[in-house]
N, C-alpha and C positions, 0 to 999 in steps of 0.2 A: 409052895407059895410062888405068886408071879406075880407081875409088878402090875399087873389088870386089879387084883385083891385088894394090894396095897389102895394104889389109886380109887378102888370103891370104898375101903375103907379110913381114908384122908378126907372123902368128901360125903361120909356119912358124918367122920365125931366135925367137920366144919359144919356141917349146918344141924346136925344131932333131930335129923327127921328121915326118916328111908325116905318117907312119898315124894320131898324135897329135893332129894340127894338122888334116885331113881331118876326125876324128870332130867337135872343135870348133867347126869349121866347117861344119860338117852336110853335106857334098859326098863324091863318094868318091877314093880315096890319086891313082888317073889323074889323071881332071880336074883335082887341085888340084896334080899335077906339073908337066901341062901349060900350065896357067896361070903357075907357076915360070920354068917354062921362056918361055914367051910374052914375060915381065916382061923376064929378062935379053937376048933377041933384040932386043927393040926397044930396051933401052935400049946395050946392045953390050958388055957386061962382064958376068963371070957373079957371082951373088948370095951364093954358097952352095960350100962346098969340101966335095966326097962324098969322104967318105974312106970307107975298113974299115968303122969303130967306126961313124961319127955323123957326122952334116952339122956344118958350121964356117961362119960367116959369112967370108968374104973380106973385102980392105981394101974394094971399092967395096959390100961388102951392109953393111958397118960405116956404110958413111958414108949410103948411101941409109935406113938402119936411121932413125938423126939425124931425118932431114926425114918420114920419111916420119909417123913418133911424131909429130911436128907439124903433118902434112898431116892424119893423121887426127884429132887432138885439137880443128883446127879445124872439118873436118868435123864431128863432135859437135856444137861449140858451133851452129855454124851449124842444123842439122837441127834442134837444142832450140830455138832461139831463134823459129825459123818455126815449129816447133810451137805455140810460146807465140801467137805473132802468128794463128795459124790457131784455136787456142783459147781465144781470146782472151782471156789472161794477161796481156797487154801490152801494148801500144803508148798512143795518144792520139786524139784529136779534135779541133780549131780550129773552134769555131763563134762564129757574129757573132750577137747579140742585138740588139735595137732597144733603148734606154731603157724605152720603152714597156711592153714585154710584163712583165719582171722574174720576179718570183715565183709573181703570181698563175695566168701562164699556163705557166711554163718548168720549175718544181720538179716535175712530175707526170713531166718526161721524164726531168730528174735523175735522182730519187730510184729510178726503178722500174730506169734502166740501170745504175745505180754498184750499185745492191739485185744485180742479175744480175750484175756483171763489175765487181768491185771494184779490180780493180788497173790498170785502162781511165783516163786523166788526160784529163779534159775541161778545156780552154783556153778560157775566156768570153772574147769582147771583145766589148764597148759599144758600139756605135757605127749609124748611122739606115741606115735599109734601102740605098738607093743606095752607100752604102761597103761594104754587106753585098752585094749583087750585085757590084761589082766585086771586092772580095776573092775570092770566090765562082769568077767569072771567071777570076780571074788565077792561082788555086791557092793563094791564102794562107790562105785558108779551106777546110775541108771542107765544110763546111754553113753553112747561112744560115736565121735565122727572118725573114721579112720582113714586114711590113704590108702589102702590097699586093702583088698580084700580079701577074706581066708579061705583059701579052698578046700579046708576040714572046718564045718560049720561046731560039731562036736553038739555044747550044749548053749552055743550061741546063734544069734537069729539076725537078720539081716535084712536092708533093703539100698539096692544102690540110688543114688542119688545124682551122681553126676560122674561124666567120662571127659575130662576134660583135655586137651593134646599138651604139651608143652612146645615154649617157644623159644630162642634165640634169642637175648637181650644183650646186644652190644652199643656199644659207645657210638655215634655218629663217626668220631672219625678210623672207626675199625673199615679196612678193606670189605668187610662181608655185608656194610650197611648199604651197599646201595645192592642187593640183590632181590629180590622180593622174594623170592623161596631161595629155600640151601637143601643141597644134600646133609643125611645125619654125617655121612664121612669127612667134611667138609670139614668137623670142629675138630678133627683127628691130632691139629697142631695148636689150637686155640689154648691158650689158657683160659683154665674154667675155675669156676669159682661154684661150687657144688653145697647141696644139702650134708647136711651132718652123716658120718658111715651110719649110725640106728636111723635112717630115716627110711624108709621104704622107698620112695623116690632117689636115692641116693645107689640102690641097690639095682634096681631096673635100667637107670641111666648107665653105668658098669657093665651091667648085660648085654646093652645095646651096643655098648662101646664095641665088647667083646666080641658081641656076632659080624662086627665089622672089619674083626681082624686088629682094631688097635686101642691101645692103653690109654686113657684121657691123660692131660697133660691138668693137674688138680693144684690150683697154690693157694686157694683157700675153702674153710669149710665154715659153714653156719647152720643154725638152726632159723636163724631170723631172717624172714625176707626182704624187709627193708635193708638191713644190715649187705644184703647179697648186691641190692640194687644200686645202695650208695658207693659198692667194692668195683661196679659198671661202671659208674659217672664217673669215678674217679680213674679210670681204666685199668686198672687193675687185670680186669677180663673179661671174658663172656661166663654170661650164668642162660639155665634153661629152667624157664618159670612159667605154668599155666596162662595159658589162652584168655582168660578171667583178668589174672590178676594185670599180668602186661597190657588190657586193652581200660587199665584203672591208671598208669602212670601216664602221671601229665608232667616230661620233661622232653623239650625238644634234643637235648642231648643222648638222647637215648633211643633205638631201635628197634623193634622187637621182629622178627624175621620168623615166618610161618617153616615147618619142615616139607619139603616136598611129599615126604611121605612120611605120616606121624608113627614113629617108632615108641615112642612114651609118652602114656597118660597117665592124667591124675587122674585115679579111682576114687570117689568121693562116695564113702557108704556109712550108713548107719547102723548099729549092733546095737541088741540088749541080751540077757540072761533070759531063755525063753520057761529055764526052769526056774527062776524065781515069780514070785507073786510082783507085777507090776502095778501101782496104784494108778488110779485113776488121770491123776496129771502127764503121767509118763506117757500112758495109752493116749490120749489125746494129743500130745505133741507126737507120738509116731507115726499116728493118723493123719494130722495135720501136714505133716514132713511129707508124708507119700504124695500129697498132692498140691507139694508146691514145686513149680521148673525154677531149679536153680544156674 
């Protein structure tokens, strides 16, 4: 049995005429007899009582009548409902953010996807790249924006996004602010105010430290960028924050100083499970992603 059968046979006992129900059905009066007929052999009771006058349903086409209104009903719903997911009307996305990135770099992929496909519910959660690859991994996630990038792909899939340099944000009245470029050595004595140790920018920046021969001088740590910027104003220290975000702070009291030579970027890449089945929404917003300059 398939739901074509059914369907010839819902719009035979409605109008209880083949020739009627044929045209309906845009098939001709044989075929759609034969098909009648097919229905009641395999199910082993007949459908349909031929009298004289006019077909009559029977007790078992009365009762198969019941479900079948319901087999097809849900069909319907089913067929629309994929349609939607296929048109994408509907469904959602689960992506992991860093702290990090936030508005400056994330609102451009928002804004242009909800603008195309407004009834699509993007899921934000927060949380530092290594929780975002393993969510990623695991399926709890669809997508991941990461800060760094993996150089064992494994059974994850990728597109970078953005190479962004970091910069120098001091107080106006730090000695360094009237330079226009700095050596990286230059912050060798600087208190810094640094990303969290799990940040991947936290780790690179150490590196750099390190290939320069000296130990950052570190008094505070955050996960939150504003939190870093207000540890600046208040002089606290210098922090080193992408090129992006330092060219979005509107405080005259504050600096932002390019490196003469950019020793650390922010990696800005996108990840899914390329062995997982991706729905329709996801594939669209990866699509969309690759061809927007952030």
């Amino acid at each position: 049995m398939d739901i074509r059968q059914v369907e010839c046979f819902a719009e035979v006992a409605r109008q209880l005429n083949v020739t009627q129900a044929a045209k309906t059905l845009h098939v001709s009066q044989p075929s759609l007899s034969k098909t009648i007929k097919n229905l009641e052999r395999e199910l082993g009771a007949p459908l349909f009582y031929r009298g004289s006058q006019k077909l009559a349903l029977t007790d078992a086409g009365e009762a198969f009548l019941v479900n079948a209104k319901k087999l097809l009903a849900a069909y319907d719903n089913l067929t629309s409902e994929l349609n939607d997911v296929i048109d994408l009307k509907r469904g959602e996305i689960k992506i992991g953010i860093p702290p990090i990135i936030g508005a400056a770099f994330f609102s451009p992929f928002i804004s242009r996807y909800k603008e195309a496909h407004p009834s699509i519910d993007l899921l934000l959660t927060e949380v530092g790249s290594n929780k975002i690859r393993e969510g990623v991994s695991e399926g709890a996630l669809d997508i991941g924006l990461i800060c760094n990038l993996p150089t064992h792909k494994n059974k994850l899939d990728m597109i970078q996004l953005l190479n962004d340099p970091l910069m120098l944000l001091v107080h106006q009245d730090n000695p360094l602010a009237e330079k226009q470029t700095i050596d990286f050595a230059a912050i060798e004595h600087e208190p810094l105010i640094l990303y969290r140790h799990d940040f991947s920018l936290h780790d690179k920046i150490m590196q750099a430290c390190a290939e320069y021969g000296f130990e950052p001088k570190v008094v505070c740590e955050s996960s939150q960028k504003d939190f870093m910027i207000e540890m600046v104003e208040a002089k606290l220290g210098a922090t080193l924050l992408p090129s992006r975000i330092c060219g979005q702070i509107e405080n005259e009291q504050l600096v932002a100083i390019p490196f003469t030579r950019p020793e650390v970027n922010l990696e800005l890449g996108m990840i899914w499970n390329k062995e997982n089945y991706l729905p329709y929404a996801v594939r669209e917003f990866i699509n969309m992603s690759e061809a927007i300059n952030v």
